[in-house]
C-alpha positions, -999 to +999 in steps of 0.1 A: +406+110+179+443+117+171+447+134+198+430+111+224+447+102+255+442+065+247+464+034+256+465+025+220+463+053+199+433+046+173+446+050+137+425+046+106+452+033+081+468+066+071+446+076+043+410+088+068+390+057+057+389+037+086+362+009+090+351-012+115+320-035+116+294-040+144+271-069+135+282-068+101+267-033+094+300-011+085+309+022+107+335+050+087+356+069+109+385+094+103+413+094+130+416+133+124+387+144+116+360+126+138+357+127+178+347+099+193+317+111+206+312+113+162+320+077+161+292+070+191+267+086+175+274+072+137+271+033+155+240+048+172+223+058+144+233+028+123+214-004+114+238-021+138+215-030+170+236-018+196+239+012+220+271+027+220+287+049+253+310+057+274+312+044+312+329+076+331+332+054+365+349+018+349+365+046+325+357+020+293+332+018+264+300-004+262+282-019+233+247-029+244+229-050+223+190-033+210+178-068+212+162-091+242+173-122+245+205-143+246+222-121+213+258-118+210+273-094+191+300-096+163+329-070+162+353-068+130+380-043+126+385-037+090+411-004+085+423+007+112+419-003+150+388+019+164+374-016+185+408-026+195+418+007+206+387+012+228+388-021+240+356-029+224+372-062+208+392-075+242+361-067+266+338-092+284+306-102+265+275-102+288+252-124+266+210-114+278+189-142+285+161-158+274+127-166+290+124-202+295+091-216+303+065-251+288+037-257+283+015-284+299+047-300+315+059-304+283+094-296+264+116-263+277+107-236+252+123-201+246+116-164+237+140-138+230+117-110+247+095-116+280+065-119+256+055-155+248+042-154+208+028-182+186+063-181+170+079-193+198+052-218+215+037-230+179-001-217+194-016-198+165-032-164+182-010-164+218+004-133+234+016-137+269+034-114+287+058-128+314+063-105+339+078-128+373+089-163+375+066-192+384+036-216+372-001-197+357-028-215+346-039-199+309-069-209+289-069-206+253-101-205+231-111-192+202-122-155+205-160-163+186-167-125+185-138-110+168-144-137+144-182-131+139-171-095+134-147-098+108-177-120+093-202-095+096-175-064+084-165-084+053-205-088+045-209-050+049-179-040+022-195-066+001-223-050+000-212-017-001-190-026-033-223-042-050-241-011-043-215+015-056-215-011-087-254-012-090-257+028-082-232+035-113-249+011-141-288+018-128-305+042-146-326+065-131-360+087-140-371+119-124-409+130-117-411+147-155-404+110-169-362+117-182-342+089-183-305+095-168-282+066-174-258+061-147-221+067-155-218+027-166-246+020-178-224+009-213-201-005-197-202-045-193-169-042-172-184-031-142-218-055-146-197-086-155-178-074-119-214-078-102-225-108-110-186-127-111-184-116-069-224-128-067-215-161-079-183-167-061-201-161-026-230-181-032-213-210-049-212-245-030-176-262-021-177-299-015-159-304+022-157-330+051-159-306+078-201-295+076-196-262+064-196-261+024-211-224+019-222-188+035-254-206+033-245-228+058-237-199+078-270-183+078-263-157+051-281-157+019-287-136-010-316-113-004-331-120-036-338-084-049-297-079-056-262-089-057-257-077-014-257-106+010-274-108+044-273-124+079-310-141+075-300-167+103-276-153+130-279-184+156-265-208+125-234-184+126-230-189+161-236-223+164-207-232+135-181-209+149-189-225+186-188-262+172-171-258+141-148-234+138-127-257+119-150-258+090-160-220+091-125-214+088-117-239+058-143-221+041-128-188+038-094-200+040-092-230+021-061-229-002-080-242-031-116-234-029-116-211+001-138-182-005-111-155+008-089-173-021-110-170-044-118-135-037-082-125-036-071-142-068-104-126-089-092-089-076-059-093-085-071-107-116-089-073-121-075-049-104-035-064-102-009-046-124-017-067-153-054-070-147-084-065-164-094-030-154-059-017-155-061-022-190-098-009-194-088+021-179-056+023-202-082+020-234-103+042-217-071+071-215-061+063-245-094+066-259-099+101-246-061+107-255-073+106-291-104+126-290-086+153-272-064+152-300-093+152-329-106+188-311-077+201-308-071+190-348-106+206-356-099+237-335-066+242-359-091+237-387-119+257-379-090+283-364-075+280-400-108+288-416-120+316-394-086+331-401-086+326-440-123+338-440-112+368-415-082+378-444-107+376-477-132+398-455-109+422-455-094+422-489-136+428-496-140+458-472-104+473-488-119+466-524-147+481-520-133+510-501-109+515-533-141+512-556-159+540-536-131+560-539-132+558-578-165+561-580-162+593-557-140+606-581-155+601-618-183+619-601-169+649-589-146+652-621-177+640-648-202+662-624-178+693-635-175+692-669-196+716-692-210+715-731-202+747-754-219+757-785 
């Protein structure tokens, strides 16, 4: 960049550290060691929000902003004069627009993209996409069937939890009359987990709004386990097509909403600090300790085998010594002759 055939020559302070920020986000540059085109692609890359080039025909550098809507941008040279020099810092600033529309003749509302949202119009569940100027007519209901389904999916992975539970603490007999217990069978964790999720989803909440349980709902508890079913579909149709209100207070309630409730007992149990974190840290800690009690008795019962291995062989080398004496006084006593 030293070289440059700029107005302004761009200098970095005299030491290589120049700095420059583009929407507060900092950009380094070294007046002899960088290009521009290194420059352009460090703001590119950045966390800045803007698109860096370089217009060949207006012969001038542009900044455009990543972001829809009426944005500006903020320019700071810190060490050194890289915006000045370009002319970032003296050119025009061509602010976007936003859409401006209301609703229902109402107040003048506005989006940063062409896309109206629920954070922009307040209307929980809108997406609209804009596309040309002028006045639409848009209905806005309730969509009853992505509801029923999230309904009938969170029924399903209830049940599917109860069963996984119920699968691991049954017990089980085969046609010759043995008894397997499952792999929890002992363990009151996971049965205390059944029947604390049974009583949450059946239990009654005192409300205004008609709906106080699943019961109300059509789904009950089949009777013959902790899984729930849809005994009474038109009930669930009828409240989420007159009373959505209620169905949603129900699972959403901040106090005594099922969902709540649901959420707060899981993290109780399965959060960083809950319940079966630290059953399963007793549990490896637990086998910790008898992994270290066999491999104490294997050190014992290597300890004996060796001792018992070492006075086995002081035997055999005995005994071979004794056979050799014995060998001996034989062949020398065997040998010796009587005179008269």
């Amino acid at each position: 960049m030293a070289q440059a055939n700029f107005t302004t020559a761009i200098t970095d302070g005299g030491a290589g550290a120049g700095e420059f920020k583009i929407n507060g986000v900092s950009i380094s540059f070294n007046q002899t060691a960088d290009s521009v085109q290194n420059v352009i692609d460090r703001i590119n890359n950045s966390g800045a929000g803007v698109i860096a080039s370089y217009d060949t025909v207006n012969d001038r550098f542009v900044l455009s902003s990543k972001s829809t809507g009426d944005m500006g941008v903020a320019l700071e040279d810190v060490t050194g004069n890289f915006l000045a020099a370009t002319g970032l810092t003296t050119g025009t600033l061509e602010r976007g627009k936003d859409l401006l529309y209301s609703i229902d003749d109402g107040g003048q509302l506005s989006s940063k993209s062409n896309t109206i949202t629920e954070d922009s119009s307040g209307l929980a569940g809108l997406s609209i996409n804009v596309f040309d100027e002028g006045t639409t007519q848009v209905t806005v209901a309730s969509d009853s069937t992505t509801i029923k389904k999230a309904i009938t999916d969170f029924l399903g992975e209830y049940n599917n939890l109860q069963k996984l539970i119920d699968k691991n603490v049954a017990s089980t007999t085969d046609a010759k009359g043995k008894v397997t217990a499952g792999l929890l069978a002992q363990d009151n964790d996971a049965s205390e987990i059944a029947s604390s999720l049974r009583s949450m989803v059946v239990q009654h909440i005192t409300t205004a709004l008609g709906v106080n349980s699943l019961d109300d709902l059509g789904i009950k508890s089949n009777g013959d386990d902790d899984t729930l079913e849809l005994d009474d579909e038109s009930k669930l149709d009828a409240a989420l097509a007159n009373n959505l209100t209620g169905v949603t207070n129900l699972f959403t309630d901040a106090t005594s909403g099922l969902a709540t409730r649901l959420a707060a007992y899981i993290e109780k149990t399965t959060g960083d600090d809950g319940t079966l974190v630290a059953h399963q840290k007793t549990l490896a800690d637990q086998m910790t300790d008898i992994d270290d009690q066999v491999a104490q008795m294997e050190r014992i019962v290597q300890d004996q085998k060796d001792s018992m291995t070492a006075k086995f062989i002081a035997m055999e080398t005995a005994q071979a010594q004794i056979n050799q004496q014995l060998q001996y006084l034989q062949k020398n006593l065997g040998s010796t002759t009587t005179s008269k």
